[in-house]
C-alpha positions in Angstrom: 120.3 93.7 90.1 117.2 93.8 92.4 113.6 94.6 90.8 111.6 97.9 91.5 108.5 96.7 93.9 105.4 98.4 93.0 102.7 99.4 95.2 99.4 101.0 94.7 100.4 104.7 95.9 104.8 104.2 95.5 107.7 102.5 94.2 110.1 101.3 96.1 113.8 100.8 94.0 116.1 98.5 96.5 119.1 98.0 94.5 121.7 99.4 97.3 119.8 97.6 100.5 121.0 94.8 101.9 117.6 93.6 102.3 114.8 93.7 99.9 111.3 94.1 100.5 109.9 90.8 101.8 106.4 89.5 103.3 107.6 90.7 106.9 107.4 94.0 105.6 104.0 94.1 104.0 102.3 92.2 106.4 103.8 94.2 109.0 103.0 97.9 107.5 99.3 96.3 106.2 98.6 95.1 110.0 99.3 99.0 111.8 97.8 100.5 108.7 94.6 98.3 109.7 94.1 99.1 113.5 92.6 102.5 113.4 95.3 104.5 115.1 95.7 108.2 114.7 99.5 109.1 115.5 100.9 112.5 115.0 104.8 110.9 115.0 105.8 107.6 114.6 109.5 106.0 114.3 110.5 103.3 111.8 113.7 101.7 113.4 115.9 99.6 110.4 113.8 101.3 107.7 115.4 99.4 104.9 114.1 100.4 102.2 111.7 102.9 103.7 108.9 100.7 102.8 107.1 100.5 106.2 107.6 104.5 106.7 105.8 105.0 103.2 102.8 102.6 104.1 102.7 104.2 107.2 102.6 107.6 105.8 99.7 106.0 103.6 97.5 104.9 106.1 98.1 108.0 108.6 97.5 111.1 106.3 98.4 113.7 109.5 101.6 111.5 110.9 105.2 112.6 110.2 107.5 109.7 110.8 111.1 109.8 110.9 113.1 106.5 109.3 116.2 105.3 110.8 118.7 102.8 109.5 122.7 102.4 110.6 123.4 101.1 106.6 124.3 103.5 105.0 123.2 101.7 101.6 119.5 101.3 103.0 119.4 104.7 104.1 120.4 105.9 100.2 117.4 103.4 98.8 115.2 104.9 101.7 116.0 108.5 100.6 115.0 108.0 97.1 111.8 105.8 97.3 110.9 108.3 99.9 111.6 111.6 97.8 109.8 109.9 94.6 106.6 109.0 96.9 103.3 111.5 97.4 104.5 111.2 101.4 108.2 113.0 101.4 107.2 116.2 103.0 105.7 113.7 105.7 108.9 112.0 106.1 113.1 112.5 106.7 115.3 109.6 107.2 118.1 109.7 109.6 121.7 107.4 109.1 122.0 106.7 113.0 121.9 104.1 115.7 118.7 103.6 117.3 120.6 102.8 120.7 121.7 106.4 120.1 118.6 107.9 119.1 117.1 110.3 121.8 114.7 112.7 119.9 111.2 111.9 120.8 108.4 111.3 122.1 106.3 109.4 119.4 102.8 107.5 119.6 104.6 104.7 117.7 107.8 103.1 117.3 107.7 100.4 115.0 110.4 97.9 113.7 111.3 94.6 111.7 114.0 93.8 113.9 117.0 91.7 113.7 116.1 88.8 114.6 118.6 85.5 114.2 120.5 84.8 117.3 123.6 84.0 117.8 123.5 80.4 116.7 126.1 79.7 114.3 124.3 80.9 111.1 125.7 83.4 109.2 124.9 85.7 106.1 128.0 85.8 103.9 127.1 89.1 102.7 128.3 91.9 105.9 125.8 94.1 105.0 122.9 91.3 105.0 124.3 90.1 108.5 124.2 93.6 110.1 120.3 93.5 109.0 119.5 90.1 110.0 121.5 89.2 113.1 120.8 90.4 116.1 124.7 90.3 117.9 126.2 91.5 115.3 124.3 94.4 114.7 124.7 95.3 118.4 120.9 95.7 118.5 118.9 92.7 120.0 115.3 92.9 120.6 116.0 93.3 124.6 118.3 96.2 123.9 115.2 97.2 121.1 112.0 97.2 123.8 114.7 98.7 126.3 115.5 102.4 124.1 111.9 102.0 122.5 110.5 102.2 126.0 112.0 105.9 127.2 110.9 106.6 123.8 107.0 106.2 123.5 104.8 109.0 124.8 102.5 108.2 127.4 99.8 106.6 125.5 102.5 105.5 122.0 103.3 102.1 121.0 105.8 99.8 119.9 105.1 97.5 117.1 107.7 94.5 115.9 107.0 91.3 113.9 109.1 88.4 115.1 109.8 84.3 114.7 106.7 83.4 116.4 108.9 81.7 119.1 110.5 84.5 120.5 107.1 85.4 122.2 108.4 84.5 125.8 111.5 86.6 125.3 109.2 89.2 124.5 107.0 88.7 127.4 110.4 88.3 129.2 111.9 91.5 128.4 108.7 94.1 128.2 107.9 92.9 132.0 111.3 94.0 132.6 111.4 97.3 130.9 107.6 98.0 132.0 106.2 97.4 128.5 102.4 95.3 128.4 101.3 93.4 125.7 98.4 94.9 124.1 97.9 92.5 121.0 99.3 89.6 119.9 98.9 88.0 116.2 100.1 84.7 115.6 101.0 84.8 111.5 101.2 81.5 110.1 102.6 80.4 106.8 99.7 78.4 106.0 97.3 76.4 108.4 99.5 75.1 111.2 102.6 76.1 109.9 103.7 79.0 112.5 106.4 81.6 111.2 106.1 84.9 112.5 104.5 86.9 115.6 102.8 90.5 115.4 103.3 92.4 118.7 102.1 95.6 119.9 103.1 96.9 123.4 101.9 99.6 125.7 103.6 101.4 128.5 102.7 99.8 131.8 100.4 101.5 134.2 101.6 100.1 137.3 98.4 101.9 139.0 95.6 101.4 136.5 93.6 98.5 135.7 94.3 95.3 134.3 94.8 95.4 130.7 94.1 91.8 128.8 96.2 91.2 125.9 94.4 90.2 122.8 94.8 87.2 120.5 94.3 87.1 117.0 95.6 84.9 114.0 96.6 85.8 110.4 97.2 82.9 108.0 99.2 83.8 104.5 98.8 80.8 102.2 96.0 77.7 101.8 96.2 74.2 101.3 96.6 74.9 97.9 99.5 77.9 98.2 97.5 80.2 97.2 97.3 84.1 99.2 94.0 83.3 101.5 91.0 86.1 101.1 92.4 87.5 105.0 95.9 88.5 103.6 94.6 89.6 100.9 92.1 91.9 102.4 94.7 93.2 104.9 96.8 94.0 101.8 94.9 95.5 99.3 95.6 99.1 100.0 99.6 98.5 99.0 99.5 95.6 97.2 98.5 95.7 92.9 96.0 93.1 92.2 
């Protein structure tokens, strides 16, 4: 049986999931919950265990989010961390298809996607597989960028974390579905060891400005596998010392 994960402000209990809190997660939730927005609404698409709802409902004391998962496992563990947190009258969680999802607008839609392609490699547990592969999930992150973008309001955003090599895909399909790349994180498991990419994207304004995408880094671990003082900074609102 899976562990309770404590964080500063809530529990989460992820004994029903098919997948269990994990660094994408945290580092994912602890990046948005750093950058300052101010969104009213905000969509959490494969919510798991509800954990990236709950940090966002930390960091944005005036957002209501809604959080969406097909499993209908998740969508139990998401329901109870959610109506034991201080942020459930913030919050609802939906059982439902995102590709099927039309309620909306919101100034963020934000997701830990599927993300293994179809290359042979399989989880031997369904219910994992449905999480983590993007086929046999029937949601991919074209088809993902595609609904997100009739989705966002004007000025909302989508946020994903990704295998740092799916960056051209990305590019690829937001030029397509008239998505611009606002920032860009590069997350690296320790020095020179890339794993993951941070993306936020931005409806494009095919008659304002140019818009430069920004670059930034975020390594996890040292030479000596220890959390490095930047993951720990961007953390320490969720995480217990």
């Amino acid at each position: 049986m899976s562990r309770d994960f404590h964080l500063k402000q809530f529990s989460i209990r992820q004994q029903r999931a098919a997948m269990k809190v994990g660094t994408d997660a945290i580092v994912l939730g602890s990046w948005l919950g750093s950058l300052g927005f101010n969104p009213q609404s905000f969509l959490d698409v494969g919510t798991g265990t509800g954990i990236i709802a709950l940090m966002l409902a930390q960091a944005y004391p005036k957002a209501r989010g809604i959080a969406l998962d097909l499993e209908p496992n998740a969508v139990l563990d998401a329901r109870d961390n959610i109506a034991a947190s201080p942020f459930a009258s913030r919050l609802q969680v939906e059982q439902a298809d995102f590709l099927d999802w039309t309620s909306g607008p919101y100034d963020l839609i934000v997701s830990n996607p599927p993300y293994f392609e179809e290359d042979g490699i399989r989880s031997s547990e369904h219910k994992r597989q449905m999480a983590r592969h993007e086929l046999s999930s029937g949601l991919n992150l074209r088809s993902l960028m595609q609904h997100a973008s009739g989705l966002l309001a004007p000025s909302g955003v989508l946020a994903l974390i990704t295998p740092w090599y799916r960056e051209h895909d990305l590019r690829l399909y937001g030029a397509e579905y008239l998505l611009r790349p606002d920032t860009l994180v590069r997350v690296y498991a320790s020095k020179g060891k890339p794993i993951r990419l941070l993306s936020l994207w931005r409806r494009l304004d095919l008659h304002g400005s140019y818009q430069r995408c920004r670059y930034d880094t975020l390594t996890l671990r040292d030479e000596a596998s220890k959390e490095t003082l930047e993951f720990r900074n961007l953390t320490k609102d969720y995480l217990l010392d």
